[in-house]
N, C-alpha and C positions, 0 to 999 in steps of 0.2 A: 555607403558603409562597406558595400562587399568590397568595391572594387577596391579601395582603402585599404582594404585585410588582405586582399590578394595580392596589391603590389609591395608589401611587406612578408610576404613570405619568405623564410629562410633570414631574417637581419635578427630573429632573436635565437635564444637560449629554446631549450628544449621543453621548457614550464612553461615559455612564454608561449609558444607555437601551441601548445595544448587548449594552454588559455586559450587563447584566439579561438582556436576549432572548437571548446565549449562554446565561447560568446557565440560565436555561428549559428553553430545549430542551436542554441537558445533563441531564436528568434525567429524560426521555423516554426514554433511553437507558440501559439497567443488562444486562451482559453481551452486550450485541449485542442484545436482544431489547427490546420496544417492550411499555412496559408500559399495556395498554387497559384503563385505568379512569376514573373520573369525575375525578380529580384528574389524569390526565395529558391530559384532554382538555379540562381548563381551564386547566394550562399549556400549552397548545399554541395557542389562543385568548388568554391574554394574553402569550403570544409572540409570537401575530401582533400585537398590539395594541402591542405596546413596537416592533414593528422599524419597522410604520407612523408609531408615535410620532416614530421616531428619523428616519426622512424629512422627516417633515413640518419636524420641527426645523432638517434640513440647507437645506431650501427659504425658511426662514422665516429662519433667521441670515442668507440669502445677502440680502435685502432690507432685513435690518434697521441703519438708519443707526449704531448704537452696533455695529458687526459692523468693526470695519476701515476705516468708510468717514471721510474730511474732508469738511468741511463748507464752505459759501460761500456766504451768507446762508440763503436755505429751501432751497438746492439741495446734494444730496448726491452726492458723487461716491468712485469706487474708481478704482486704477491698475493693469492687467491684466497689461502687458507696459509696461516704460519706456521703451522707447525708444531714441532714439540722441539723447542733451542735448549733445553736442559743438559741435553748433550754437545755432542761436535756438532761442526758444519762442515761442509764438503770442501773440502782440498783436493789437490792435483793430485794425483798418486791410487787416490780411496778407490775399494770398490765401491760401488752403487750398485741400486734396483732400484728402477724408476718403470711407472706407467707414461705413454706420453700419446699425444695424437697431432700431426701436423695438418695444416689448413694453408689452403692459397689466400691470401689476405682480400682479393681483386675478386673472387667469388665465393667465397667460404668452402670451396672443394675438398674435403679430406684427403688425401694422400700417403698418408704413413699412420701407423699406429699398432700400437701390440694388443692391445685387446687386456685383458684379463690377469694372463702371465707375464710379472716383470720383466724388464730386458737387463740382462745384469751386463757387464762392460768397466773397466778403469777407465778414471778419470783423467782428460790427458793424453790416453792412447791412443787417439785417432778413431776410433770404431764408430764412433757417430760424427753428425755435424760439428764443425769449429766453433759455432756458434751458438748448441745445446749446450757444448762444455764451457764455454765462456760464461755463458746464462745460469749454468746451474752453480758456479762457485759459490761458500757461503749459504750452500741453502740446509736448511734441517730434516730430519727425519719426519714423514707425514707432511711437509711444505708441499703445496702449489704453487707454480708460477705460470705465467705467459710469458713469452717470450716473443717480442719481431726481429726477427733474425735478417738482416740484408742479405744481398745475394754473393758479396764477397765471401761472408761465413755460412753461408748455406750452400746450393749446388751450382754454383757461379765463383766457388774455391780454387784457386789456381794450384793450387797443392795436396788437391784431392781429384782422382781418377773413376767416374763414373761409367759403368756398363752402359747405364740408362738412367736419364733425368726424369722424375715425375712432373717435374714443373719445366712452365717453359724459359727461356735466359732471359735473366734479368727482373726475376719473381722473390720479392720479397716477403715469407712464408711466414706462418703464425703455430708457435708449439705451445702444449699444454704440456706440461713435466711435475708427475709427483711423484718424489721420493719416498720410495717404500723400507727401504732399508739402505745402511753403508755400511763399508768397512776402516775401521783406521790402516792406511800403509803403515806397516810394520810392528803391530800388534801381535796379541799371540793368538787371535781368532782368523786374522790375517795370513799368517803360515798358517794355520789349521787349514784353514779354506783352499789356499795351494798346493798342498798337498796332500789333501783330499782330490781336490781337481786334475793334478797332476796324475798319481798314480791309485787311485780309487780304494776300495775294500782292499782288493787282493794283495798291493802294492803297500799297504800299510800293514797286513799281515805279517807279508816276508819282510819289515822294515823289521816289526817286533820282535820275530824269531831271528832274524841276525843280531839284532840288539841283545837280545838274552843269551845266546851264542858268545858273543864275544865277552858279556859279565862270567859268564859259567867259564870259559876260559883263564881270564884274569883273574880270579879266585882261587881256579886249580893252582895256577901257577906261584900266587901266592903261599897254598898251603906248602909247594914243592920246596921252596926258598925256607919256608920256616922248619923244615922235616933237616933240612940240607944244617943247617943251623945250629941245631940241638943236639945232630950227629958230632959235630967236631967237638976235641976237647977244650 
């Protein structure tokens, strides 16, 4: 029976594999007592061997593109948590703030991530991977996604110029991206934000008092026109 359960390891689903390594080690087991002979200590070894199986399995569906994931062009993406779609979704143009953390697919190696504080950027502009902005179109406020980004939209980009590659060529990388806030392009919170960014406190200062400057002007000159007016006969 062991040898049975062992030359079937890996031909099922990830329940079935489990099952197995119950049935296993259930049979280690007869009245309380632990029976020590060569056939329980080869189920006990291809018990370890199915529950390892059945890991591996769980690590490997979680990467595998036909596992849940959509797809968009070579890039694969998963949805963690949806969101709040009550409002937009992210278009080319928008700003964003997203948290995100990238991962080597081929050993789960972290690599990039902001930590804490969002990384704000437009979308579209190049400022990240071709392949975060590819992945994140569409998505909502408060959304998760993963994303497998191939290496043509990741750092194997022919049209992106790298100092230094965290990964090595031809690494197909794994990002977590949650959208913490956006901006619509060409809103009025939008300009706000630009030219806040632009020319900060002081800059919006001297925007005002040229602004009222130039009203206080236009006024005067008004009244000089009406003054001008009332003199003629």
């Amino acid at each position: 029976a062991a040898s049975k359960l062992c030359r079937s390891i890996g031909r099922g689903s990830e329940e079935e594999e489990l099952s197995r390594a119950s049935f296993v080690f259930g049979t280690l087991f007869v009245g309380g007592k632990m029976r020590c002979s060569r056939l329980a200590l080869a189920s006990f070894a291809c018990a370890a061997l199915l529950l390892a199986c059945a890991s591996l399995a769980a690590a490997q569906s979680e990467e595998d593109p036909s596992a849940g994931w959509e797809q968009r062009g070579d890039l694969y993406y998963k949805t963690m948590d949806p969101g709040n779609c009550d409002g937009y979704t992210v278009q080319e143009n928008d700003d964003v703030w997203i948290t995100h953390a990238g991962h080597t697919v081929e050993d789960q190696e972290q690599f990039d991530g902001n930590g804490v504080e969002p990384l704000k950027f437009t979308l579209g502009g190049g400022t990240v991977l071709k392949g975060m902005e590819v992945g994140m179109e569409g998505m909502c406020v408060g959304e998760t996604r993963v994303l497998l980004i191939p290496p043509h939209l990741a750092f194997d980009d022919p049209t992106k110029r790298f100092s230094r590659k965290p990964v090595k060529a031809g690494s197909t990388v794994r990002y977590q991206i949650t959208l913490v806030d956006m901006v619509r392009a060409g809103s009025l919170r939008y300009w706000r934000e630009k030219l806040w960014t632009q020319v900060g406190l002081p800059g919006l200062v001297a925007i005002l008092i040229a602004a009222w400057g130039v009203y206080a002007v236009q006024q005067s000159y008004r009244k000089h026109l009406a003054k001008k007016g009332k003199k003629k006969p």
